[in-house]
C-alpha positions, 0 to 999 in steps of 0.5 A: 130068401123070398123076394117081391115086386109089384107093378103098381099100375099092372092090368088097369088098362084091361077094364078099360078096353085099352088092350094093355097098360104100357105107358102114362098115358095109357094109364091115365086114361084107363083111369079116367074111364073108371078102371082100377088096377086089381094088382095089390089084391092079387098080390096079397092073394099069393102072399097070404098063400105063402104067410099060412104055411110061413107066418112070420116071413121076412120077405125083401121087398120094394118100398111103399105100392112096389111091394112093402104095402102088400107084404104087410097086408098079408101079415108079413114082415118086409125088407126094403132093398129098393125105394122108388121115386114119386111115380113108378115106371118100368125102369123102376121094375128093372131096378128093384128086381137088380137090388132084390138079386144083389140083396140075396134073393133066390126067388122073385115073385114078380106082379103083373103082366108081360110087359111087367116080366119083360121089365123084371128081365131087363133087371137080371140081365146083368147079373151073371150069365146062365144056361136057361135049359138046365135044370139046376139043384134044389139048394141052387141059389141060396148062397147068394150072400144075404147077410153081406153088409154092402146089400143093405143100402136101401136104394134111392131114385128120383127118375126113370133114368136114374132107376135104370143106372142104379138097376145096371150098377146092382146088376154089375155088383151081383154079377161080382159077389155072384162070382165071388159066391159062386150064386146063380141068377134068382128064379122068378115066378109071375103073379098074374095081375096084367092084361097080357098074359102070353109068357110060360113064366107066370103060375096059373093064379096068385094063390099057386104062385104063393104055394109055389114060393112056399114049397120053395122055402120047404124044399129049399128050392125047386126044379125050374124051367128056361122059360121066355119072356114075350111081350107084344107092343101094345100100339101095334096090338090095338092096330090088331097086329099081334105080334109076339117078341122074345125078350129074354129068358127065366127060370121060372119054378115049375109045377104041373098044373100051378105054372102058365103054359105058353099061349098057342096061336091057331095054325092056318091049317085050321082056318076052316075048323075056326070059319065052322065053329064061328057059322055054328055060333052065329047059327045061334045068336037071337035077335035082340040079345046084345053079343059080347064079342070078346078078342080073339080069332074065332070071335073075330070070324063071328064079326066077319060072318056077320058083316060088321067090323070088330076089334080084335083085341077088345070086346064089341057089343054087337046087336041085330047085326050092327055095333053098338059099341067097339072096343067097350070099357067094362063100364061100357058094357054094364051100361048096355047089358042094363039096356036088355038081354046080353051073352059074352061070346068067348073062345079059348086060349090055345095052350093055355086054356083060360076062358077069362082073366086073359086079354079079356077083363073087360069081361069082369065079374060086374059085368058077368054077374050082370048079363045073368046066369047063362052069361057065356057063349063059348065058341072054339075049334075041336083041336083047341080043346085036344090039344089041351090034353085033358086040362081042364079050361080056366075061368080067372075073374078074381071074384072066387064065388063067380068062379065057383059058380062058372066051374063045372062043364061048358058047351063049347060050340065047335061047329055047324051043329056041333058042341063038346062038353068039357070041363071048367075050372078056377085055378083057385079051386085047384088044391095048392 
């Protein structure tokens, strides 16, 4: 059985320049700056995925934006095993995801970000004890008791407290029946639709999560990997201390080429490759062209080398050599692009080759079909790009035509006078 939840509030912070969207009141001024969360579209992009091969799917479910919303809208059939309380919260994922197990679910398709899968390990954490490095069966899994009467209580909350308890004691009766059926803990497979976007547990886009989950019905199950769960507390982020943490482990359905790869950071052995590349970029910015300065390494040692103080994990307009604006919202750069000529500057995700969709969606399809049809100044050492072993890079800006139009080849400056043309693709481009 296909299990679903989603994060209702996931990746709204990312348009909005806040780094992330942990917690109310980062929610809340995401939305008081305009942004939106994109995560009932993508999560209906991977169910409709999963519907044109099986039509007519029950699917178990949370109630209501945790997940029933999104499986109707894909022309799918829910089963409730959760209801949240008036306003969602991470214990509310936890929850869901420990009702989903004990109801019978084999794989979990979890949408979000990492904080999102972090909470999703939480809710498995309790059920039954595994060994993630072990490859396990195709049929493993799918006897985990579906029909069992005591599975089919809808589960009612009011309070995150609440949410958490209900969470432990689902987890506590799957781990029994678990025992009883001799079940392994579900797998699970991240939507991505958040901001932070680190953890091999995710696939490449929803459209392949939704692929995946279906070839998991036709093969009655698939080889899964241990993979971790990372997540980076968001405060310390946005003081630019990036700093990953194991939260726990998954087995995560893998599939070369549909699921994540973990993000890699820059070796300091490759401090002077990262200082050439940037000094190759400034060497080509013009005068009054507003630069995009998207988060990373390599664009952080653009805003060194050209004396002004960026924020790493968020996009600053630069202009001329002064800040226009740091940290800008998506708002705020469609704001500034209409005041004259403007570039992204961008690098790539080490390990996980993504130019857009990850960390950056201030950098959204608006604001790129804004600056025009040359909106991208890529900057990135060679050794990124060799250690992606031929992978194409991606572009994830959840406009399918931008993407297109993106896909191709890029020139990459990877120097003082030097440049690589490699390949660019959207994973949604990709056949499934």
């Amino acid at each position: 059985m296909i299990g679903l939840v989603v994060n209702p509030v996931a990746g709204v912070g990312g348009p909005a320049g806040l780094a992330g969207s942990d917690g109310a009141d980062v929610q809340h001024l995401a939305l008081a700056r305009g942004a939106r969360s994109r995560v009932q579209e993508r999560a209906v992009l991977a169910l409709t995925e999963l519907a044109a091969r099986h039509p007519g799917l029950v699917v178990a479910t949370a109630d209501g934006a945790m997940g029933a919303d999104a499986v109707r809208a894909a022309g799918l059939v829910p089963r409730a095993v959760w209801a949240p309380g008036r306003a969602t919260a991470g214990a509310d994922t936890t929850a869901a995801v420990g009702a989903l197990a004990a109801a019978g679910a084999d794989l979990i398709l979890v949408v979000g970000g990492d904080g999102t899968l972090r909470d999703a390990c939480a809710g498995l954490d309790a059920v039954a004890s595994f060994d993630p490095m072990h490859d396990d069966t195709p049929d493993a899994g799918r006897s985990a008791g579906e029909g069992s009467d005591i599975w089919r209580v809808v589960l009612q909350v009011e309070s995150a407290a609440a949410a958490a308890a209900a969470a432990a004691a689902a987890a506590a009766a799957a781990e029994s029946a678990a025992g009883e059926a001799g079940a392994v803990v579900p797998a699970v497979l991240g939507v991505p639709a958040g901001v932070k976007m680190y953890s091999p547990v995710f696939a490449v886009s929803p459209r392949a999560a939704g692929a995946i989950a279906a070839d998991w019905i036709d093969r009655a199950g698939l080889p899964t990997d241990g993979r971790e769960v990372l997540d980076i507390d968001e405060a310390a982020m946005r003081r630019a201390r990036v700093d990953p943490t194991l939260y726990g482990m998954l087995r995560v359905p893998y599939r070369a080429g549909r699921t994540q790869a973990r993000k890699a950071a820059t070796p300091v052995t490759e401090a002077a490759a990262v200082e050439a590349a940037a000094r190759g970029a400034v060497a080509r910015m013009l005068p009054g062209v507003r630069y995009l300065l998207g988060p990373g390494g390599t664009t952080a040692e653009i805003a060194r080398q050209l004396g002004v103080e960026g924020s790493p994990l968020g996009v600053d307009v630069v202009l001329d050599g002064a800040v226009r604006v740091r940290g800008a919202s998506e708002q705020e750069l469609l704001a500034q692009i209409a005041q004259g000529p403007a570039q992204a500057v961008i690098t790539v995700i080490g390990g996980q080759g993504f130019l857009l969709g990850r960390g950056n969606q201030q950098l959204s399809a608006a604001v790129l079909r804004a600056i025009g049809p040359d909106p991208l100044l890529v900057v990135a050492p060679e050794q990124k790009l060799i250690d992606l072993h031929g992978r194409p890079l991606l572009v994830d800006t959840g406009d399918p035509d931008l993407d297109a139009r993106l896909a191709g080849h890029v020139r990459i400056i990877t120097g003082v006078g030097t440049r690589s043309l490699y390949a660019v693709t959207a994973p949604e481009l990709t056949p499934a």
